[in-house]
C-alpha positions as CSV (number, residue, x, y, z in Angstrom):
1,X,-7.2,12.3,-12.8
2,X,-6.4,10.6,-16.3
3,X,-2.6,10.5,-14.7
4,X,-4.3,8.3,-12.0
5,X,-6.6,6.4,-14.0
6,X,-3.1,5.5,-16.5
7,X,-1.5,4.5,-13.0
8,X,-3.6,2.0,-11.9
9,X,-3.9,0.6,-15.4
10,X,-0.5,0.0,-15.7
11,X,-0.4,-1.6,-12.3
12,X,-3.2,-3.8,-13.2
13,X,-1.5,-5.2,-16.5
14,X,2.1,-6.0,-14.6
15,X,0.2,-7.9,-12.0
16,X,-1.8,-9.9,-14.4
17,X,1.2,-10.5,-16.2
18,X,3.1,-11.8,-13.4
19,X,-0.2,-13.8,-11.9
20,X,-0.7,-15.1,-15.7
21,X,3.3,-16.3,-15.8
22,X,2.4,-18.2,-12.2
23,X,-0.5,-19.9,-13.3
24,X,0.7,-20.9,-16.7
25,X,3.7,-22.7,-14.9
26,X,0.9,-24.5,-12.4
27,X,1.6,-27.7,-13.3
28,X,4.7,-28.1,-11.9
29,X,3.0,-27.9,-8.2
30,X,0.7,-29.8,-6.4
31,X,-2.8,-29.2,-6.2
32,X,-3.1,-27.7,-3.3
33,X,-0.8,-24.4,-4.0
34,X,-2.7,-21.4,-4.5
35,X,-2.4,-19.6,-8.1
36,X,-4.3,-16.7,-10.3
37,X,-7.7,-17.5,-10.7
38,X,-8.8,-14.1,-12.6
39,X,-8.6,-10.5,-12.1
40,X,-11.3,-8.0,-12.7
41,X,-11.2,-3.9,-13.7
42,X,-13.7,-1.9,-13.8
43,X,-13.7,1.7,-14.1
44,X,-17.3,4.5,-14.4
45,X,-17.5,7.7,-15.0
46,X,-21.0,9.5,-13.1
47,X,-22.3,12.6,-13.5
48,X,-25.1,14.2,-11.7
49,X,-27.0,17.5,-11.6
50,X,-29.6,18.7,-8.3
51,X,-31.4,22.0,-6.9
52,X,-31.0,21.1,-4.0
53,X,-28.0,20.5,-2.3
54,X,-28.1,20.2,1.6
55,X,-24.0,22.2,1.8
56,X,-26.4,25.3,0.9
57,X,-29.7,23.8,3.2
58,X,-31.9,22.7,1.1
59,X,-31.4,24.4,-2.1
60,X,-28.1,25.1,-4.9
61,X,-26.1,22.8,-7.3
62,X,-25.5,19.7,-6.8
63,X,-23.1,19.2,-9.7
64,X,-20.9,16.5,-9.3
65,X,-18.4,14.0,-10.9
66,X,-16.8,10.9,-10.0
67,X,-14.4,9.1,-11.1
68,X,-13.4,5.5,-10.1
69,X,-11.6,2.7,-11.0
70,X,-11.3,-0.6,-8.9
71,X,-8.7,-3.6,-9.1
72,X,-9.4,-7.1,-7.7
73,X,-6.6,-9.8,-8.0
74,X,-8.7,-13.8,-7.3
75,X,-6.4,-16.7,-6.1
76,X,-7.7,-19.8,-5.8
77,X,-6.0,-22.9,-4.3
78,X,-7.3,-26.5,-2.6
79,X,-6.0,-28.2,0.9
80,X,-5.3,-31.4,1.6
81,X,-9.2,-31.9,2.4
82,X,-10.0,-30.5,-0.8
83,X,-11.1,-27.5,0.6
84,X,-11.2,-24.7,-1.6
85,X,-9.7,-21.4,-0.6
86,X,-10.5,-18.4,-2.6
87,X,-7.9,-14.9,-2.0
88,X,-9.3,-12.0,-3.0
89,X,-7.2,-8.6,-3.1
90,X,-9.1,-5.2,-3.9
91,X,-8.0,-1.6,-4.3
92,X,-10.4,1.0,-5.6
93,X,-9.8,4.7,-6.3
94,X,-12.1,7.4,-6.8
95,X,-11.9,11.0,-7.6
96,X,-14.7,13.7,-7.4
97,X,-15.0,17.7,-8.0
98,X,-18.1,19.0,-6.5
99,X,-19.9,22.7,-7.1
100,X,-22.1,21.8,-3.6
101,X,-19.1,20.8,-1.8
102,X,-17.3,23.7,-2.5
103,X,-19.4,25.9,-1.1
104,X,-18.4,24.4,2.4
105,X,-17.2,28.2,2.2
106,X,-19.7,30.5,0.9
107,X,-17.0,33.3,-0.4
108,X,-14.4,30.7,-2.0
109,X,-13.8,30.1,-6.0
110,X,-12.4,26.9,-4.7
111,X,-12.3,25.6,-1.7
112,X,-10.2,22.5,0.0
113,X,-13.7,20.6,-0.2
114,X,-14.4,21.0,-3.8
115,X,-12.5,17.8,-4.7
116,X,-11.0,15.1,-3.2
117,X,-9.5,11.1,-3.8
118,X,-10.6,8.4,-2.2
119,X,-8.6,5.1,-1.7
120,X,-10.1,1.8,-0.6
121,X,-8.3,-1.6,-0.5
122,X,-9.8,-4.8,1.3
123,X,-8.8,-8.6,1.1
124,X,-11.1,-11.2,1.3
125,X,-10.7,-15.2,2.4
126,X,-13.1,-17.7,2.1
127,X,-12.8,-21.5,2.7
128,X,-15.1,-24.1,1.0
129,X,-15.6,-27.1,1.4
130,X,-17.2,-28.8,-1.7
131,X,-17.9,-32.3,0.8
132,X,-20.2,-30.8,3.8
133,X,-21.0,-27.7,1.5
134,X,-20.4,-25.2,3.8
135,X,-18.6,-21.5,3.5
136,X,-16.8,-19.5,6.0
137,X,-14.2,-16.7,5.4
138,X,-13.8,-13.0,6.4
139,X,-12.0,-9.7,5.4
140,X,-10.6,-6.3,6.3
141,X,-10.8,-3.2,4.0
142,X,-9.8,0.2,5.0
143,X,-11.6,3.7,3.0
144,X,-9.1,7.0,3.3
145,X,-10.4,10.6,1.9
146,X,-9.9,14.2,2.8
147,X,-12.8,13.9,6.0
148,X,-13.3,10.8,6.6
149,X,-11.5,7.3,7.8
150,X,-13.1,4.4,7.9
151,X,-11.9,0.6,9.3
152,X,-14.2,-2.7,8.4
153,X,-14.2,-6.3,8.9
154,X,-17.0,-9.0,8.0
155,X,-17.1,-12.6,9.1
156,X,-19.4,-14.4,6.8
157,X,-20.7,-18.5,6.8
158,X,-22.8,-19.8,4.2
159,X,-24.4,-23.6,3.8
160,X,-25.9,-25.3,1.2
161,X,-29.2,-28.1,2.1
162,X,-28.4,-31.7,1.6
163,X,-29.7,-32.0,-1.7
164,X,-27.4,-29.1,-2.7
165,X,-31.1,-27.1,-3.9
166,X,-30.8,-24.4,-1.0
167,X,-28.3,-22.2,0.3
168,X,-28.9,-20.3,3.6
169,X,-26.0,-17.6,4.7
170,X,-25.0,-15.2,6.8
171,X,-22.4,-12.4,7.3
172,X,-21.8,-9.8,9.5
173,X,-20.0,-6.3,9.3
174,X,-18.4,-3.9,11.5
175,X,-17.1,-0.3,10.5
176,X,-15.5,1.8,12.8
177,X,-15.2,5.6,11.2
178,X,-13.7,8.9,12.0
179,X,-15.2,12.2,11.1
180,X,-13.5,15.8,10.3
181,X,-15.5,18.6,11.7
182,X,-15.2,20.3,8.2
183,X,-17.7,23.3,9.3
184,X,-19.6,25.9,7.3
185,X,-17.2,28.7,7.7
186,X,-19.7,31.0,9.1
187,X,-20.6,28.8,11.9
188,X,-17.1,28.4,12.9
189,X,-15.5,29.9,15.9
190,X,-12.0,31.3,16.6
191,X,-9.9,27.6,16.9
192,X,-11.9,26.3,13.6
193,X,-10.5,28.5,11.4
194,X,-7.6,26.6,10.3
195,X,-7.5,22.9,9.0
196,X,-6.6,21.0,11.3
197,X,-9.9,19.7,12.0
198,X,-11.1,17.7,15.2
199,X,-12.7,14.1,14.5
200,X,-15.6,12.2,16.0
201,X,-16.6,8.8,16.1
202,X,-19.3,6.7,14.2
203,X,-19.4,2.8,13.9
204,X,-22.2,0.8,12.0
205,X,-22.6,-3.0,12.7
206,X,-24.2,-4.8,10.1
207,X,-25.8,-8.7,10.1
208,X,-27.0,-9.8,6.7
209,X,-29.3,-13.2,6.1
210,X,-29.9,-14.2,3.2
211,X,-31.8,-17.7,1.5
212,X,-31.7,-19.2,-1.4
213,X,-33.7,-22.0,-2.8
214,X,-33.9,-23.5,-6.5
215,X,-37.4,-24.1,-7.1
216,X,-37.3,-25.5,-10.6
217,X,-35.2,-25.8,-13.5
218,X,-36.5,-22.6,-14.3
219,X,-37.0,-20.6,-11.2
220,X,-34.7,-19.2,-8.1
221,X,-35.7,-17.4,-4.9
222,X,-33.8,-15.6,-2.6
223,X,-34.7,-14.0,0.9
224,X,-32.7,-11.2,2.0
225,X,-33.1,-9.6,5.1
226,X,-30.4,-7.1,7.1
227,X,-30.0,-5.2,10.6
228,X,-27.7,-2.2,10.7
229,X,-27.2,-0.4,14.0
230,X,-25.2,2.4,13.7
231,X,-24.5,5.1,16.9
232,X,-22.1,7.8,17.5
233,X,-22.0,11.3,14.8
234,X,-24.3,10.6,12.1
235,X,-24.9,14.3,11.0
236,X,-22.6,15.3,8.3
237,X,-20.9,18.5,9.4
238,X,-20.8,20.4,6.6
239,X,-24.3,20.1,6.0
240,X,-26.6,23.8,6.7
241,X,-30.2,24.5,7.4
242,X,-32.1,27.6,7.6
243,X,-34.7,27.9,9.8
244,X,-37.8,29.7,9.1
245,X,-36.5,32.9,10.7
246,X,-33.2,33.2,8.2
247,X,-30.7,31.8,10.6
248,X,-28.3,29.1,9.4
249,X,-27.4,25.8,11.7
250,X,-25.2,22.8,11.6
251,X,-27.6,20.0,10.6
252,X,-28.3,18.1,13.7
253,X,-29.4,14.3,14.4
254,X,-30.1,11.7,16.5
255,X,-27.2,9.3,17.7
256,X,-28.5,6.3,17.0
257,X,-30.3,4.6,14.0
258,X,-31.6,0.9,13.3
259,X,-32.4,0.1,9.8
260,X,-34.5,-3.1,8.5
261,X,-34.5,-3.8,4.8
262,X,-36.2,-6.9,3.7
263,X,-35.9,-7.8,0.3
264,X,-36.7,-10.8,-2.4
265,X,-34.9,-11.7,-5.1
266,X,-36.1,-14.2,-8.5
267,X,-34.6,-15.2,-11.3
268,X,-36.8,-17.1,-13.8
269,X,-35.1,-18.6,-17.4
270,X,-37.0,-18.2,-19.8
271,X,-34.9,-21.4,-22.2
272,X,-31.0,-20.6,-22.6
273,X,-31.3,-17.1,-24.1
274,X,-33.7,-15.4,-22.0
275,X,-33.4,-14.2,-17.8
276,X,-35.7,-12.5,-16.3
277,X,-34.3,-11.0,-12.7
278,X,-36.6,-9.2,-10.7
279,X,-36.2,-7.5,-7.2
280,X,-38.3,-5.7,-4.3
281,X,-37.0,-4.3,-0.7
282,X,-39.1,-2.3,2.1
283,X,-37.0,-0.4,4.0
284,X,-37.7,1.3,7.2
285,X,-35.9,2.5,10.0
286,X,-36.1,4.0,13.7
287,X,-35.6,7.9,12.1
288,X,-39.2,7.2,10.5
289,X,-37.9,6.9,7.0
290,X,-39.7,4.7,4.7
291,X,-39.1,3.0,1.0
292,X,-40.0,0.7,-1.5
293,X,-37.7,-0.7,-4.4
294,X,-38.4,-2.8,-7.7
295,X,-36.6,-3.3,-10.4
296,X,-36.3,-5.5,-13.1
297,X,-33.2,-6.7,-15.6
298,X,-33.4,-8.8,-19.0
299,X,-30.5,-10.3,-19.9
300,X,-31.4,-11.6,-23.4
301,X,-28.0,-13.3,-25.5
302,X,-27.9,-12.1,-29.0
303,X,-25.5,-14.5,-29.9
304,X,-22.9,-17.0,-27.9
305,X,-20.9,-14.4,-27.2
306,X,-23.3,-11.1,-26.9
307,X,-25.8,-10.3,-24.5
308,X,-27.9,-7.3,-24.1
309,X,-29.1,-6.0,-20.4
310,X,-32.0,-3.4,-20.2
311,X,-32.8,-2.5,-16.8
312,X,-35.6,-0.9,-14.4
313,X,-35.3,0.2,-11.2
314,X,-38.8,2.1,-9.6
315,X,-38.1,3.7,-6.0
316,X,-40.7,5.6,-3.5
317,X,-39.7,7.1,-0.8
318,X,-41.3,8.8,2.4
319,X,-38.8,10.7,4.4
320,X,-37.3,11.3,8.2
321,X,-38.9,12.5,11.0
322,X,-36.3,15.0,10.6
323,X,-36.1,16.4,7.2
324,X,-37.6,19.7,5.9
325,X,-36.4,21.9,3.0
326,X,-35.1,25.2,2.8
327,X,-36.5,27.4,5.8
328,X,-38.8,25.2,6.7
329,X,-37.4,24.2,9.8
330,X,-38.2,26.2,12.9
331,X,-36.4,27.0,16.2
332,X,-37.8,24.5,18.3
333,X,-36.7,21.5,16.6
334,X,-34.9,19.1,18.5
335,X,-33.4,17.4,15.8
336,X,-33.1,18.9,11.7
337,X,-31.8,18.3,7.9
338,X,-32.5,19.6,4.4
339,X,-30.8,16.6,3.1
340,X,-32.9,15.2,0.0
341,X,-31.6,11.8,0.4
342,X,-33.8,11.7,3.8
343,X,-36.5,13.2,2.5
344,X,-39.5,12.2,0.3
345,X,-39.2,11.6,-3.7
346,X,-39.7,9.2,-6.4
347,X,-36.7,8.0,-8.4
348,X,-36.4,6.1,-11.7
349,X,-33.3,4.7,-13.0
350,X,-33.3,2.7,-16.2
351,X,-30.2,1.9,-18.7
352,X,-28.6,-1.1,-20.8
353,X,-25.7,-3.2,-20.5
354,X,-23.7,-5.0,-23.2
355,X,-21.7,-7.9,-22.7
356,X,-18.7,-9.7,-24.8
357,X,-16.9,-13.0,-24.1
358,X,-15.7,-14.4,-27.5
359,X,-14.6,-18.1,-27.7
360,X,-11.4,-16.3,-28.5
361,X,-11.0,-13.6,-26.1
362,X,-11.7,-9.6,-26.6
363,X,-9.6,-8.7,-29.5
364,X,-8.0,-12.3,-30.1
365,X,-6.2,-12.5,-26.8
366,X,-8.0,-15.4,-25.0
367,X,-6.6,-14.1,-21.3
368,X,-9.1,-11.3,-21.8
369,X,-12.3,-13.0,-21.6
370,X,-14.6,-10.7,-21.3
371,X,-15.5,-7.3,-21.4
372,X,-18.9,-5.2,-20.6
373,X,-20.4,-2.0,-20.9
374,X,-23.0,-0.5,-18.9
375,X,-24.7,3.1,-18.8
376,X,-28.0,4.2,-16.8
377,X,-30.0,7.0,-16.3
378,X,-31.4,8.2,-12.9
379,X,-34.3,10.8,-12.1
380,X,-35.7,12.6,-8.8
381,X,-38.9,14.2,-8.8
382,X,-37.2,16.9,-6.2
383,X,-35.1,18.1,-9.3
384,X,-31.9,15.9,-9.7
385,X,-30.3,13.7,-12.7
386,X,-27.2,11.6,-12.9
387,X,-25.6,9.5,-15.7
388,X,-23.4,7.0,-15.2
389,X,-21.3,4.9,-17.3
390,X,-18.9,1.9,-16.7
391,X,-16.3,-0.5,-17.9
392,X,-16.1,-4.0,-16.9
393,X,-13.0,-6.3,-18.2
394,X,-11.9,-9.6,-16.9
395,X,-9.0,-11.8,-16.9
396,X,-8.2,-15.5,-16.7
């Protein structure tokens, strides 16, 4: 993993350099010519620990790492109507080793599912135009692991009121996935005992709205409200449960599922070194699963240059229609999981953030301009912790 996280930091720096050598020679073409605006990387490092991992239904390890590190490359150019076009280019990479994964076979030391890399580039284009104030642009991204494939694209349009104070928008998302049949080994039968696993289909279809209003010279709102359909294989086939006579079973649900988030978003500035940005969501959806979400940040800035972010997040949740824990579930069930993340629990996950951008640039070098640092802790009340940390540098 450190070979791959090297990699892409080595890639990163030759195509900054070769972006920073275009835009330095800029001037030499017209306006309209697209050039390096800046370049982001970020790389985390998370950590969690559970009792009750739904590979072993309902209950076992949930150790697991990740690592990731993403890459996105921002070009920025003007048309002859002064439209701005903004290019975005993303590649991410992540690696994990999971102890619940693993036991996708019950007898193996390691197993084929104990670890795997993901890979997920995307590009992004947007059009502007600063006269009517409107937004349009669209993307494609494409995610690539061991048992899964996934293909999206999103259309978006966003446009500002005529006094330039609100902002409605509007984007919509389709994926289009492939699943491996990657079965508990005991459930398997005589043709699944090899790898070359069979695939079924799952798509999601996503509209986001969101609105945005300044209210004062202290205070901004913003509406958000989505609709995500998704139908085909939503189960994940690796997943046991035990029902309440000792057998084991594939976990098994419904087809279809419509989710409805609505959430509200303020920022209120408290004079020029003080934010306070708050946030609340309900969510509920058609499997019966409800939640509640607030949380809280406070950037204050120490300095110019320095900022400290301590953050709160506060989550309830009562779970699916279809959840139960380990051997609670019984024969006659039509549909069943002893996946924790659908059932009921209270989370907590609070941290701080640091942020430098020196007048000068991190370390002297003024293309570096700024650099942040971000760990948080999270809590279930169902037995599971996690730690995260995470990197944040930009370029201009």
């Amino acid at each position: 993993m450190k070979k791959i996280s090297l990699s892409i930091i080595i890639i990163f720096f030759s195509l900054f350099k070769g972006f920073a050598q275009n835009n330095a020679d800029s001037s030499q073409y017209k306006k309209h010519k697209i050039s390096f605006e800046e370049a982001n990387f970020v790389s985390s490092y998370y950590h969690q620990e559970g009792i009750n991992s739904a590979v072993t239904g309902g209950k076992g390890t949930e150790k697991l790492t990740d690592i990731a590190n993403t890459i996105d490359i921002k070009m920025v150019g003007y048309d002859r109507q002064l439209r701005k076009h903004s290019l975005t280019l993303d590649v991410g990479v992540d690696h994990y080793s999971s102890a619940s994964s693993d036991l996708v076979d019950l007898k193996a030391n390691s197993s084929a599912s104990s670890g795997d890399t993901r890979l997920y580039p995307s590009i992004n284009w947007t059009v502007e135009s600063m006269k009517k104030g409107t937004t349009i642009g669209g993307g494609l991204a494409i995610s690539r692991e061991f048992d899964y494939m996934s293909y999206n694209g999103n259309v978006n349009f966003a446009a500002k009121t005529k006094k330039r104070s609100g902002e409605f928008s509007a984007s919509f998302h389709a994926f289009f996935d492939q699943v491996s049949l990657v079965i508990p080994t005991e459930l398997r039968t005589g043709s699944q005992q090899g790898d070359d696993y069979s695939t079924v289909g799952r798509n999601t279809f996503d509209l986001s709205l969101s609105y945005s209003q300044i209210i004062n010279q202290r205070l901004q709102l913003m509406l958000l409200s989505d609709i995500v359909s998704q139908s085909g294989y939503l189960s994940l086939p690796f997943h046991r449960v035990y029902t309440n006579d000792g057998l084991v079973h594939q976990e098994k649900l419904p087809d279809n599922r419509l989710k409805l988030p609505l959430g509200l978003r303020a920022n209120y500035f408290l004079g020029d070194r003080l934010i306070i940005r708050a946030y609340y969501r309900y969510y509920t959806d058609s499997w019966n699963l409800n939640a509640h979400t607030a949380s809280i940040e406070i950037p204050v800035k120490m300095t110019p240059f320095v900022s400290l972010s301590p953050f709160y997040r506060y989550n309830t949740q009562k779970g699916a229609d279809y959840f139960a824990g380990y051997m609670q579930h019984t024969t006659t069930d039509a549909y069943y999981t002893s996946n924790y993340d659908l059932g009921t629990f209270v989370s907590h996950f609070y941290g701080m953030g640091i942020r430098l951008s020196p007048e000068k640039g991190i370390l002297g070098n003024a293309h570096v301009q700024m650099l942040e640092i971000r760990y948080g802790h999270y809590t279930k009340n169902v037995g599971m912790t996690s730690n995260i940390i995470s990197l944040n540098l930009r370029f201009k």
